[in-house]
C-alpha positions in Angstrom: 36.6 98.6 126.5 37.5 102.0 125.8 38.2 103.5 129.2 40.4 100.0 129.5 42.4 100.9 126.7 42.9 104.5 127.3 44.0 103.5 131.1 46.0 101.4 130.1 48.3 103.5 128.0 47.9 106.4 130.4 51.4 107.2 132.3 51.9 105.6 135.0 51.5 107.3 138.9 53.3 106.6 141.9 51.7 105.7 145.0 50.6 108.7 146.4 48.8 109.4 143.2 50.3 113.3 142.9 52.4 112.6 139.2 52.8 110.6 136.6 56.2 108.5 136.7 58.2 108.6 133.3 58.3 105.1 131.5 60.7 103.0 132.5 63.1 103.4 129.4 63.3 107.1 129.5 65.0 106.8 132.9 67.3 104.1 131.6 68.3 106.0 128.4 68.6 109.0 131.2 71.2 107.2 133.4 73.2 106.4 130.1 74.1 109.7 129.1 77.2 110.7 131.1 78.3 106.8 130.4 77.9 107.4 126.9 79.5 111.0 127.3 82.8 109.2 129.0 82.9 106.5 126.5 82.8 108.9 123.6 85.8 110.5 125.1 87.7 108.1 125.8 87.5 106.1 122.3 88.2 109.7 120.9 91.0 109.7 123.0 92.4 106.0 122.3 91.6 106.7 118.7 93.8 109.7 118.8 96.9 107.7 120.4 96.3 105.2 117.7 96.8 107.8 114.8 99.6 109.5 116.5 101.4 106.0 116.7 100.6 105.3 113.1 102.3 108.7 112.5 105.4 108.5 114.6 105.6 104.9 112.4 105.8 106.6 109.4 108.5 109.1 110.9 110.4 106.3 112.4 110.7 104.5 109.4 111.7 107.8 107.4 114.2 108.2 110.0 115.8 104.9 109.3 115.7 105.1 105.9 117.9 108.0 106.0 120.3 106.6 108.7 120.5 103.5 106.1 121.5 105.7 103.2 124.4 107.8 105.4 125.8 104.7 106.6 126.1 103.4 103.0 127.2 106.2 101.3 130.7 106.6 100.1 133.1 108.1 102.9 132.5 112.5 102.7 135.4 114.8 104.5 135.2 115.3 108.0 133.9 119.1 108.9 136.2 121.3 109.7 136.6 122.8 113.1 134.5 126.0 112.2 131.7 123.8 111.2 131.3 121.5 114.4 128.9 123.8 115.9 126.3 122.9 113.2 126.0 119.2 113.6 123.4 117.4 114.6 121.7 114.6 115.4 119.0 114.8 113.0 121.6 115.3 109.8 124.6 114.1 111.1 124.4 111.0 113.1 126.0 107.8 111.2 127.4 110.1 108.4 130.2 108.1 106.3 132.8 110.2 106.7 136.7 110.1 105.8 139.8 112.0 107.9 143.4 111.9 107.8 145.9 112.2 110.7 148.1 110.9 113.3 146.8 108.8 116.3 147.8 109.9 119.9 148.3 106.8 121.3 149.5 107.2 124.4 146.4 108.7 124.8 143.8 106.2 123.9 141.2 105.4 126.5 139.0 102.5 126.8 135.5 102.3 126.8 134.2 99.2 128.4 131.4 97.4 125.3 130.1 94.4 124.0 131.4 93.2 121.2 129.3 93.6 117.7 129.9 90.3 115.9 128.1 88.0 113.7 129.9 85.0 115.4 129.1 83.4 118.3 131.1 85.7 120.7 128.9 88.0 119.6 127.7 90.3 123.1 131.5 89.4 124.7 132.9 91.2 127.0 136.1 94.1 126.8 137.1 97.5 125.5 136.4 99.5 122.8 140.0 101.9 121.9 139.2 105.6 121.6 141.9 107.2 120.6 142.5 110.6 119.1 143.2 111.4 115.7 145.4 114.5 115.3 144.4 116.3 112.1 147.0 118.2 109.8 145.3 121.5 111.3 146.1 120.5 114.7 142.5 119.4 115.7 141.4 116.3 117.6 138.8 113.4 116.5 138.7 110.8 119.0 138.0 107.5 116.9 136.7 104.4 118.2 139.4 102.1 116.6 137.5 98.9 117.5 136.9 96.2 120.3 139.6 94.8 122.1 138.9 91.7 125.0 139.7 92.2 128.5 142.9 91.1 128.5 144.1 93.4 125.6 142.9 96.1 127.6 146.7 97.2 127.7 148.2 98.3 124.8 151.5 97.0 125.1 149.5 93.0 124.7 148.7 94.7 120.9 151.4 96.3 119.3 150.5 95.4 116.2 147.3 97.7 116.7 149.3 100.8 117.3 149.5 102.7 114.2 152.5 104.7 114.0 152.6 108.0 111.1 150.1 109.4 109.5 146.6 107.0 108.8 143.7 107.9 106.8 140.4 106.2 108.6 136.9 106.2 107.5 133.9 106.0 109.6 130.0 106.9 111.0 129.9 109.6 113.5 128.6 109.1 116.3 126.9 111.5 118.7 127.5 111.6 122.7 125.2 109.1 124.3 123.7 109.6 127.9 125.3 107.9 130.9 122.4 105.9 132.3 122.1 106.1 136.2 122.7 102.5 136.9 125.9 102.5 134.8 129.0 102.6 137.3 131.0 106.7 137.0 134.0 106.8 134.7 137.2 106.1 136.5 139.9 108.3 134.3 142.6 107.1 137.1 142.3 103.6 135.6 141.2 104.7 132.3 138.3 102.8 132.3 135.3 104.8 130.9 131.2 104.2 130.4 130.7 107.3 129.2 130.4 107.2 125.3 131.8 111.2 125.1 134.1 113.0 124.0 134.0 115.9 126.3 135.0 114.1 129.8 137.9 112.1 127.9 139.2 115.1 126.2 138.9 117.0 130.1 140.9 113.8 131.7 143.7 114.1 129.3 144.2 118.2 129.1 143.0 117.9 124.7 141.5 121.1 123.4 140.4 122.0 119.9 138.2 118.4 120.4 135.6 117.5 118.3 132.1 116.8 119.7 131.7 113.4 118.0 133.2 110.2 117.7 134.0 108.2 114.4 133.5 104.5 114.7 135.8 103.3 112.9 134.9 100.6 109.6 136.0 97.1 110.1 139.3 97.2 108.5 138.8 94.2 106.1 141.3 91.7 105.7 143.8 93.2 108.2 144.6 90.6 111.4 145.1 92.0 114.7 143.3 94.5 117.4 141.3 96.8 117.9 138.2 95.0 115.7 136.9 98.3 114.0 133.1 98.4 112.5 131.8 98.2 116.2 128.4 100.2 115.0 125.3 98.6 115.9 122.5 100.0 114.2 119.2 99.7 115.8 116.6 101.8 116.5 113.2 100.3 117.7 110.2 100.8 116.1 107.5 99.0 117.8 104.7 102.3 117.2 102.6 99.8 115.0 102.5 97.4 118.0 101.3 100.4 120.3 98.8 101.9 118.0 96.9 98.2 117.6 97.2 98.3 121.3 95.3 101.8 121.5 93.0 100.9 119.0 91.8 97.3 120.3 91.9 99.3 124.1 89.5 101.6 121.9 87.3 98.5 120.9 87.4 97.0 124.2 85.7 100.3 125.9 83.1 100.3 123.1 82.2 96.6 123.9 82.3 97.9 127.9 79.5 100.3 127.1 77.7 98.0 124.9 77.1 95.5 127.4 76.4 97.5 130.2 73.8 99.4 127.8 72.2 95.5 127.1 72.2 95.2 130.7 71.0 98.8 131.8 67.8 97.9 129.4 66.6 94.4 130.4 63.5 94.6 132.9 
């Protein structure tokens, strides 16, 4: 009974009786180690998206708070020309801000939009007016005066709009935007523009001493006619929540991965 027992816990040899083969369940927990290597890295890895989504979240919505509280603030002065060079997007984007001058309006351009409405024509089709604003020291802030539709396109079907003398206009600036690639080139020769910049407009029209920004202008309450000023839209997407769940339940889903395969890896 003895010799039975001890046989039958001695390892087991193959058939050529020269060594004894390793149970069955080291080689199995053998064969998972580079598995379980790979999984380890990529949950650290998912796990590490996650966080950074959770922290671009918090940054995002730091961001927007601050954007909230320059739009709302009470109108500051425009910078002076010797202090264009130091804004930026970070500080200075949709800063309430406040300047005095006299429109050039035979040189107003038009940028085609969508108008920014919380009627029904809401998304409509036509022009936003930029015209510049000639300060008292000679410098030029082109202002985005407001939304006209397409047929207003011409200034002559708006007179009312043209603002004749000096005008004091307050508004969030607004930094150059990039001209996607599948948004038709400006055409200055029929003053039609997609470009949201000051620089090319300016260049088309032989302005110097222009600033780098625009000023959207406020809606001008209570006033009837064109342009429709207060043509901001304000949004900023913030879906990094959404995309660190996604990470972490991608994180989750590998883990489950290895855990079956594991169940599998060890059943006889």
């Amino acid at each position: 009974m003895a010799s039975n027992a001890a046989s039958k816990d001695a390892p087991e040899r193959n058939p050529a009786g020269e060594a004894p083969l390793p149970p069955p369940q080291t080689g199995v927990a053998r064969s998972l180690v580079n598995p379980a290597l790979f999984t380890l890295i990529g949950i650290a890895i998912l796990c590490g998206l996650g966080t950074w989504q959770l922290e671009r979240k918090a940054w995002k919505e730091g961001l927007l708070a601050a954007i909230a509280e320059r739009a709302s603030s009470p109108p500051g002065d425009f910078p002076p020309q010797n202090a264009w060079a130091s804004l930026s997007r970070e500080s200075d984007e949709y800063r309430h801000v406040r300047l005095a001058g006299r429109f050039r309006n035979d040189k107003e351009a038009h940028l085609q939009s969508n108008l920014v409405s919380e009627r029904k024509d809401d998304g409509a089709l036509g022009y936003d007016i930029l015209t510049p604003l000639q300060m008292a020291d000679g410098a030029l802030v082109i202002v985005n005066r407001g939304f006209v539709p397409l047929d207003k396109k011409d200034a002559s079907t708006r007179p009312e709009g043209q603002i004749e003398g000096e005008a004091t206009i307050t508004g969030l600036i607004r930094f150059p935007q990039p001209h996607p690639w599948f948004v038709p080139a400006d055409d200055p020769g029929k003053n039609v523009w997609f470009s949201r910049d000051p620089a090319p407009i300016a260049k088309a029209y032989g302005l110097e001493r222009v600033a780098p920004v625009i000023v959207d202008a406020d809606a001008a309450d209570g006033k009837p006619g064109l342009p429709l000023g207060g043509q901001t839209r304000i949004r900023l997407a913030n879906d990094h929540l959404q995309y660190a769940l996604t990470w972490f339940a991608l994180a989750l889903v590998l883990a489950g991965v290895f855990g079956a395969y594991t169940v599998k890896r060890r059943k006889p």
